[in-house]
C-alpha positions in Angstrom: 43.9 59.9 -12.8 41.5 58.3 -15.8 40.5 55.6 -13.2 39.9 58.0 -10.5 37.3 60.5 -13.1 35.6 57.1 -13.9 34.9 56.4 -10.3 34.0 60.1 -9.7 31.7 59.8 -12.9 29.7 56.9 -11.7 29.1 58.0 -8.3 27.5 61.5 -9.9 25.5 59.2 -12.2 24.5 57.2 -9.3 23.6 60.1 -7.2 21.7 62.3 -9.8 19.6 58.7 -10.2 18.6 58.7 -6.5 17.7 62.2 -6.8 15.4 61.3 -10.3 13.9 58.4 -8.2 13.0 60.0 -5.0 11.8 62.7 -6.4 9.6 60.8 -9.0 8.1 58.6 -6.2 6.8 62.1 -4.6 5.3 62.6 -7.6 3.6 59.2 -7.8 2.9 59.5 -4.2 1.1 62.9 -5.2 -0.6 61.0 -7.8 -1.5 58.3 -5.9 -3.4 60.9 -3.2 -5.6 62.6 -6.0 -6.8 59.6 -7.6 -7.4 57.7 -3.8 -4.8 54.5 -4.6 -2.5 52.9 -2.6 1.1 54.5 -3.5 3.1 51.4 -3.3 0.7 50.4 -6.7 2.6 53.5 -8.8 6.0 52.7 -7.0 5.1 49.2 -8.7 4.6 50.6 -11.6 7.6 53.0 -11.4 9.6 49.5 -10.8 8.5 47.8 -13.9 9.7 50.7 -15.6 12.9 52.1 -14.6 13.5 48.1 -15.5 12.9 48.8 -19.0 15.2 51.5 -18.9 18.1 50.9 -21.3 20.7 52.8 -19.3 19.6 52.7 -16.3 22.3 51.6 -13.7 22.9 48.2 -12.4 22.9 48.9 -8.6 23.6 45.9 -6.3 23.3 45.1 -2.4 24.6 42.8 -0.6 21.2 39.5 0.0 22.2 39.1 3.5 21.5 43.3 4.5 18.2 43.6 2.5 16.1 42.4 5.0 17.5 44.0 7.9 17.8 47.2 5.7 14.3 47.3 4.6 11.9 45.3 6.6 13.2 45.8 10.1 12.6 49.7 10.4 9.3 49.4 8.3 8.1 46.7 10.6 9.1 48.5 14.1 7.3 51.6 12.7 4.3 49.5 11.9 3.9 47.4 15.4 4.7 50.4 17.9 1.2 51.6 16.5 -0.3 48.3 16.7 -3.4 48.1 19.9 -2.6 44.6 21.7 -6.2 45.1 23.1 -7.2 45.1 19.2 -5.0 42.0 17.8 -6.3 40.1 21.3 -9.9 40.7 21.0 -9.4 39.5 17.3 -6.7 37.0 17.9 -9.2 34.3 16.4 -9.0 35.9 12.6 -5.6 36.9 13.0 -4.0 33.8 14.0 -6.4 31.9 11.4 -4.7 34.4 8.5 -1.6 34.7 9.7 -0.9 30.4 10.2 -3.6 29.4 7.6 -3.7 31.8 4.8 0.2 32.4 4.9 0.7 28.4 5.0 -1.9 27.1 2.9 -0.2 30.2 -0.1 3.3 28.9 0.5 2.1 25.3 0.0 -0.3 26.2 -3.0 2.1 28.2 -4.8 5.1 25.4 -3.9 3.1 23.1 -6.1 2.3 25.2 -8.5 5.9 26.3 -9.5 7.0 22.9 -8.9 4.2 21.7 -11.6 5.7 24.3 -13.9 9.7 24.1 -13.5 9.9 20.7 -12.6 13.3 20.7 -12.4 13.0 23.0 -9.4 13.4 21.6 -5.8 10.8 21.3 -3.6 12.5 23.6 -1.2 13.2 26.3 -3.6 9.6 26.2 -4.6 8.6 26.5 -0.8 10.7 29.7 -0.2 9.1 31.2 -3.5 5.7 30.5 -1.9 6.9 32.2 1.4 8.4 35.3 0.0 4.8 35.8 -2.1 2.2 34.9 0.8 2.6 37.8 3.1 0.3 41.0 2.4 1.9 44.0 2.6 0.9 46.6 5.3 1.4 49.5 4.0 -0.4 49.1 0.7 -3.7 47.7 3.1 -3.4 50.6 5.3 -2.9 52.9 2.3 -6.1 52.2 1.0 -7.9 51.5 4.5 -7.5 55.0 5.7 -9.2 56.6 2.6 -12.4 55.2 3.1 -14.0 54.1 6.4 -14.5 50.3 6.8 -16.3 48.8 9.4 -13.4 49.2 13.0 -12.9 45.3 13.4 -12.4 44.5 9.8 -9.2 47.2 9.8 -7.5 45.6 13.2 -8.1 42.2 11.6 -6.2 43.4 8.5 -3.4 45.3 9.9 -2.8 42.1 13.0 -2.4 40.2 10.0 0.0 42.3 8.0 1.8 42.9 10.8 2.5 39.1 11.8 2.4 36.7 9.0 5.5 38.2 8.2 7.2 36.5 11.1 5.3 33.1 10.1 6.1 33.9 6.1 9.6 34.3 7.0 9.8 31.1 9.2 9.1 28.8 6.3 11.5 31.2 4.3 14.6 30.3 6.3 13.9 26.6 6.7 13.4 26.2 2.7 16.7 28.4 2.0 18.1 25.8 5.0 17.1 22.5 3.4 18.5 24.0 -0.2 21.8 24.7 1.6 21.9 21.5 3.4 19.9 19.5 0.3 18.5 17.1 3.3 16.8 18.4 6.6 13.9 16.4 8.4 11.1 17.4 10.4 13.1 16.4 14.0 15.6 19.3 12.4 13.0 21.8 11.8 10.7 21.4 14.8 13.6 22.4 17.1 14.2 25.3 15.1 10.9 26.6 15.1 10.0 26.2 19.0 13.5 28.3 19.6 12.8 30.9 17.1 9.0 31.4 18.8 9.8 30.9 21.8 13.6 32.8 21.9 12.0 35.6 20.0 9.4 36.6 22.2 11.4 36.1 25.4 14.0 38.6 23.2 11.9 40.8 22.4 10.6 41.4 25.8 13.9 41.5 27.1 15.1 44.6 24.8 11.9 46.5 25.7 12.9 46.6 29.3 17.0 47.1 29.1 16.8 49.5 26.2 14.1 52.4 26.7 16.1 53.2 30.2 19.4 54.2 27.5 17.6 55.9 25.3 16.1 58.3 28.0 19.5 60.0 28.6 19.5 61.2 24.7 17.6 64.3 24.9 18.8 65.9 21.7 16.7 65.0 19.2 18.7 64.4 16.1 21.1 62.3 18.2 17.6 60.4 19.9 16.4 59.3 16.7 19.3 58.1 15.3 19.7 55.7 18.8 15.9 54.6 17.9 17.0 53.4 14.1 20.4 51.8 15.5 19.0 50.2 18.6 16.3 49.0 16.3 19.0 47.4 13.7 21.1 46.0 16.4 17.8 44.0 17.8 17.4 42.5 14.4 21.4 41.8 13.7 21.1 40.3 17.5 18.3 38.0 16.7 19.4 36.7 13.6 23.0 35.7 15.3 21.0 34.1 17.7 19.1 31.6 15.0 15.9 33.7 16.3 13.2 35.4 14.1 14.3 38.8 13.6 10.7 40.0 12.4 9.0 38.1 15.6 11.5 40.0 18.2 11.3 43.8 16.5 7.3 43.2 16.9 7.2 42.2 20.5 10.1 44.6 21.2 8.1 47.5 19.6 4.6 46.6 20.9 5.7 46.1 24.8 7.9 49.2 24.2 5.1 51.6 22.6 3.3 50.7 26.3 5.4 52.8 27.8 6.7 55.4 25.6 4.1 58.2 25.6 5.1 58.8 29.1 9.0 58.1 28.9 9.5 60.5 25.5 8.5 63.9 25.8 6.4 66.1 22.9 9.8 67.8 21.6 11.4 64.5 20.8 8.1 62.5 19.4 7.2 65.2 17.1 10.2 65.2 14.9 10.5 61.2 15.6 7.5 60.3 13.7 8.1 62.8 11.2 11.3 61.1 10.4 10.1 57.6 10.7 7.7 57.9 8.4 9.7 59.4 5.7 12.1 57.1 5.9 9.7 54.2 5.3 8.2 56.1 2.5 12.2 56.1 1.0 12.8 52.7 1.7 9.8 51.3 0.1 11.2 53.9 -2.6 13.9 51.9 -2.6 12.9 48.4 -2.6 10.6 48.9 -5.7 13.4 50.4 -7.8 15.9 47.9 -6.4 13.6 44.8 -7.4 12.8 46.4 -10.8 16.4 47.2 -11.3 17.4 43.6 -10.8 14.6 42.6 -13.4 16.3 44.2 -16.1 19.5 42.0 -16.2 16.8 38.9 -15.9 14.4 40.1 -18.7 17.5 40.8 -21.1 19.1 37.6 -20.1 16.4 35.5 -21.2 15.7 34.7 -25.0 12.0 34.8 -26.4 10.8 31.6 -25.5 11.9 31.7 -21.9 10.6 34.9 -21.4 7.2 33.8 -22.3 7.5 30.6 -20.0 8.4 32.9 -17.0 5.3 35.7 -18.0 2.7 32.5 -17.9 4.1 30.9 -14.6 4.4 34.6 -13.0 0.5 34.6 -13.9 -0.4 31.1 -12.6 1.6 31.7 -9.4 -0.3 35.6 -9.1 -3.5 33.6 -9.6 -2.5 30.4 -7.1 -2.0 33.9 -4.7 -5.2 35.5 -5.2 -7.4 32.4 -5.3 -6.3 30.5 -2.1 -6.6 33.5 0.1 -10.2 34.0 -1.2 -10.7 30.2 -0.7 -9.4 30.5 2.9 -11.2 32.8 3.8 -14.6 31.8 2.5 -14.1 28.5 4.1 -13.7 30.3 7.4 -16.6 32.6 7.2 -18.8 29.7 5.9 -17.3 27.4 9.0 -17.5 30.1 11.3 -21.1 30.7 10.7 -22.0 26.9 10.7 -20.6 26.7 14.5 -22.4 29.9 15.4 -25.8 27.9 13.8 -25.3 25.2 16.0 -24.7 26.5 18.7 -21.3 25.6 19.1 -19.4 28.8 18.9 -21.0 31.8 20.9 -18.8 35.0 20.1 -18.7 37.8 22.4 -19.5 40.3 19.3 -21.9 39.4 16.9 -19.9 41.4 14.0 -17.2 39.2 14.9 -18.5 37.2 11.6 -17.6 38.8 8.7 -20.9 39.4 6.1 -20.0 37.6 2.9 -19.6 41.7 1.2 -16.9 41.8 4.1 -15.2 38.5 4.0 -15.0 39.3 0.1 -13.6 42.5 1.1 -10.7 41.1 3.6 -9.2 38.6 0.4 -9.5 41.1 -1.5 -6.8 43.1 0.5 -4.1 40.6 -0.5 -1.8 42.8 -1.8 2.0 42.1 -1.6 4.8 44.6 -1.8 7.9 45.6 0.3 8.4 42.0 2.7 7.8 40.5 -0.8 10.5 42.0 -2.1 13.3 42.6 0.6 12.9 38.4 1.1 13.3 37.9 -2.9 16.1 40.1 -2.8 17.6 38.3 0.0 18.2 35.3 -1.4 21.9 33.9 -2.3 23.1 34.2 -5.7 23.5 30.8 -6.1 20.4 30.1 -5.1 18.4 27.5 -7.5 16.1 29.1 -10.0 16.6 32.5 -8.3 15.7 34.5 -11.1 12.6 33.4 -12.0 11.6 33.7 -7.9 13.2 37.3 -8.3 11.1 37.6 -11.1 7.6 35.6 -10.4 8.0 37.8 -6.6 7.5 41.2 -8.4 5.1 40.0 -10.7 3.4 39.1 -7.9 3.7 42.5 -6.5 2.9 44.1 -9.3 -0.5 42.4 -9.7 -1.8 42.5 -6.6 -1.1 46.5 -6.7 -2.4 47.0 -9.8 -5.7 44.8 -9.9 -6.1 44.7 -6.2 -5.1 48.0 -5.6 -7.1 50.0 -7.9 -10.4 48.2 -7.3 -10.7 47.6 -3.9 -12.1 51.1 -3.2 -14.3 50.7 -5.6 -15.6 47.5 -4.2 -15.5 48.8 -0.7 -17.7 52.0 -1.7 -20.4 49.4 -4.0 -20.7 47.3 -0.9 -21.5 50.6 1.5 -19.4 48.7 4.0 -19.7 51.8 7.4 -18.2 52.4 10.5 -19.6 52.9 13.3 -16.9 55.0 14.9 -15.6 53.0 18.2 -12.7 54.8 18.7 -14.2 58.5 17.9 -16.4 57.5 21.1 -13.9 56.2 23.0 -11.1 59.2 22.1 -14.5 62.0 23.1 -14.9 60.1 26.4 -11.4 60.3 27.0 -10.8 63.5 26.6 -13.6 64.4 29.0 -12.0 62.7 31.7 -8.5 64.1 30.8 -9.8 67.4 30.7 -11.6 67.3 34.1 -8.1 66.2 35.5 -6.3 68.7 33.8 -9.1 71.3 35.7 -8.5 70.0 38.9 -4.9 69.9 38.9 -4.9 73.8 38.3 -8.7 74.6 40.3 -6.2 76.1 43.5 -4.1 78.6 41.3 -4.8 82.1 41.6 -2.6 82.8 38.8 -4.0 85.3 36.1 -2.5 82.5 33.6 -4.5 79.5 35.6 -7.4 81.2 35.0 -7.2 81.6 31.7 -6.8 78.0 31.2 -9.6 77.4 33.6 -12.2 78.9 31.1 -11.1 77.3 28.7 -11.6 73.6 30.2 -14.8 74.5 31.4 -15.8 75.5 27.9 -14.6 72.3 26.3 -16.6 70.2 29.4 -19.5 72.3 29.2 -19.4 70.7 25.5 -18.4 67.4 26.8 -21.9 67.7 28.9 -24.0 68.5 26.1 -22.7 65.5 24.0 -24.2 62.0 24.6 -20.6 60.8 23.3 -18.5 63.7 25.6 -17.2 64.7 21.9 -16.0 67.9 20.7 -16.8 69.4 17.5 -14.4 68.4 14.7 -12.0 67.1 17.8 -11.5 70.7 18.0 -10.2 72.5 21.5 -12.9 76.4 21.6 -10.0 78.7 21.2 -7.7 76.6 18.7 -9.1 78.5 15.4 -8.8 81.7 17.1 -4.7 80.8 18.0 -4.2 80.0 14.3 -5.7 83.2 13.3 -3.6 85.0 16.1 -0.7 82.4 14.8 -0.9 83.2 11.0 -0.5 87.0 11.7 2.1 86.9 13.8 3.8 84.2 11.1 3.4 87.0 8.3 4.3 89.8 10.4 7.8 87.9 11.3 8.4 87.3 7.7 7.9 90.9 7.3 10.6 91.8 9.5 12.8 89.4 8.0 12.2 90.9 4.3 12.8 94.4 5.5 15.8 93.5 7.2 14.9 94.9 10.4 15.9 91.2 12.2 18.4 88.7 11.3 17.7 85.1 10.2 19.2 84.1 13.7 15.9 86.0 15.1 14.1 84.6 12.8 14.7 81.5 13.7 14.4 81.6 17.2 10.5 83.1 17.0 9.4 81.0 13.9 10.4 78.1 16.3 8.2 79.4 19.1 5.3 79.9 16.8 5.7 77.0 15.4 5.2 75.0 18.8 2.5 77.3 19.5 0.4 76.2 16.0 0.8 72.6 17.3 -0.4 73.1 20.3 -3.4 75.1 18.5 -4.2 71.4 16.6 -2.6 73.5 13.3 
């Protein structure tokens, strides 16, 4: 019985801990709003220290799961929003960040480690410079959407976030490879690579057409959206059995997918969908901080004074190696770039489509690492070599890059008076023109009292549409939605009322608040 309290005991400890985590990263999130910073900096910051938390527990998860458990779902949620007519248009930039940047960090902070443990392998040093050369989407897009950058610097930084994770992790499993095997050559590794490209595009195209015909027949949304996170598991499990690159097919799977899933999904599904998709990659960035600071702690307390001070200086070099040779890249494409346009020898399309030095500045300074970071430091073996100071140099890393990175580039975004000249505000005010005007002649022949009333109503929001240059509507507002949410907000109060007094059950209740509830949607509310 003893045994049986002890094992009872821990799992209320480890479950009033979740609780205390989850609900201080609201907090920080909270915090993180008001003061306009990226919220994976204070989930950093949290990290660091629940680490230096005497009793705080020693969770542990098994390497192998950590990157299907926390990158795959973050990743799918990230490329089904992803424009391919964006990431094409900028495919020069993209491609440029993604194989450049991502290999010139892996093989700049390689030799750096190697130059500071030089008992360290090569390889091991490669995969540390893997796991740390990827930026993080979520801490970009964090800031990005606070302030208003110019439209083709954001699609060139969130193409890049969203592949250099497959070209990050590439390197990643061919360094953890050659440590395994302690010998692999370049006619080893080229094979490898072509059938991880190739296979996971050819994958990834292959799910998007079998799997969005199964998932049609779940109507129920609960039971819908838990196929979407399975389905989207089982791709990555799938690929990695395969020897292909999990991140590579979950992109291509989710960006040929999205193509068609505004017309396949209908409203009552997609609402709840995204609003369960993006919590959960709120929790399990949540999760990966604490995880990664948790596994710190054993490090930190392992290590005597001396070492500890070794691993702070080379955790500094290696965050500096980071920052500098993605600031170097990227000056010495700007600078090129510019030369060719001189000459005469490059002609682009779009003159903006050379960055100003205040905007090249601007894209390596949004460098910051954070949850691919740490899933792939997490996901090494335990036997791996000199795994704890990667553990531990990866969420310094992290925690830099949030910290300096994240709290000034604002700042420096807002000095440089960067603007936007709003491409997709036009293009979403032209298209609504158009889809209104359809929507009017698909109901012109109604005699319907109702048809009527929905007549007026487009020829209001045309007759606005007319008097625009753009075809825009005022605050992207239909004429009638502030009157329904005034209409809305009474009835709301009034059913409350009834509910207080008693006069109708919560089954009642219910029911209507549901109705209204689809109604203050449809009213933009």
């Amino acid at each position: 019985m003893a045994p049986l309290k002890s094992v009872l005991g821990s799992l209320v400890s480890t479950f009033e801990w979740i609780i205390a985590l989850l609900l201080g990263a609201v907090a920080l999130s909270a915090l993180a709003r008001r003061i306009k910073v990226p919220y994976p900096t204070f989930l950093a910051i949290g990290g660091a220290l629940v680490a230096l938390v005497p009793n705080s527990p020693s969770w542990t998860l098994d390497p192998g799961l950590a990157l299907a458990l926390f990158v795959a779902p973050v990743l799918l949620d990230a490329a089904f929003d992803t424009s391919l007519r964006d990431l094409r248009n900028n495919w020069v930039p993209v491609s440029t960040l993604v194989v450049a940047a991502v290999g010139l960090t892996t093989a700049g902070v390689a030799y750096v480690a190697h130059r500071l443990m030089p008992d360290m392998p090569w390889a091991a040093a490669v995969a540390l410079g893997a796991i740390v050369a990827p930026p993080d989407a979520a801490a970009a897009v964090a800031i990005l959407s606070q302030v208003k950058l110019p439209y083709r610097m954001v699609k060139v930084l969130e193409g890049e976030s969203l592949l250099n994770d497959a070209s990050a992790l590439l390197i990643y499993r061919i360094a953890v490879g050659a440590v395994a095997t302690e010998h692999l050559t370049w006619s080893q590794v080229a094979p490898t690579m072509a059938l991880a490209l190739i296979g996971s595009v050819v994958a990834g195209l292959l799910a998007a057409r079998l799997i969005p015909p199964i998932m049609e027949r779940v109507t129920e949304a609960p039971s819908a959206i838990i196929v979407q996170f399975a389905t989207t598991f089982m791709i990555w499990i799938a690929a990695e059995h395969l020897g292909l690159s999990g991140i590579l097919t979950i992109v291509v799977y989710a960006m040929t997918m999205a193509r068609g899933a505004g017309l396949r999904m209908p409203a009552r599904l997609r609402v709840p969908s995204y609003a369960v998709w993006e919590t959960t990659v709120f929790v399990l960035n949540v999760l990966a901080f604490m995880l990664i600071g948790l596994q710190v702690r054993p490090i930190w307390t392992r290590l005597d004074a001396d070492v500890r001070w070794e691993y702070c200086l080379a955790a500094a070099w290696i965050l500096l190696t980071v920052v500098l040779v993605r600031l170097a890249w990227v000056t010495f494409y700007r600078t090129s770039l510019r030369v060719l346009v001189a000459y005469g020898v490059y002609h682009p399309k779009d003159p903006k489509a050379v960055a100003s030095p205040k905007g090249g500045f601007i894209i390596s300074w949004c460098g910051m690492r954070g949850l691919v970071t740490l899933a792939t430091a997490f996901a090494l073996p335990e036997n791996f070599p000199h795994r704890d100071f990667i553990v531990f140099s990866a969420f310094a890393v992290v925690l830099g890059t949030l910290v300096i990175q994240g709290l000034t580039l604002r700042p420096l975004i807002l000095a440089f008076g960067l603007r936007d000249d709003d491409p997709v505000g036009t293009e979403v005010a032209r298209a609504r023109a158009v889809a209104y005007r359809a929507a009017l002649d698909a109901i012109e022949d109604d005699p319907s009292e109702e048809a009527e009333i929905l007549r007026l109503e487009y020829r209001a929001i045309l007759m606005q549409a007319d008097d625009d240059p753009y075809g825009g509507i005022a605050n992207g507002e239909l004429p009638a939605d502030p009157l329904r949410r005034r209409a809305i907000a009474a009835a709301r109060k009034s059913l409350f009322d009834l509910r207080a007094t008693e006069v109708i059950g919560d089954d009642a209740f219910h029911r209507l608040e549901e109705e209204l509830d689809r109604a203050e949607l449809s009213a933009g509310g």
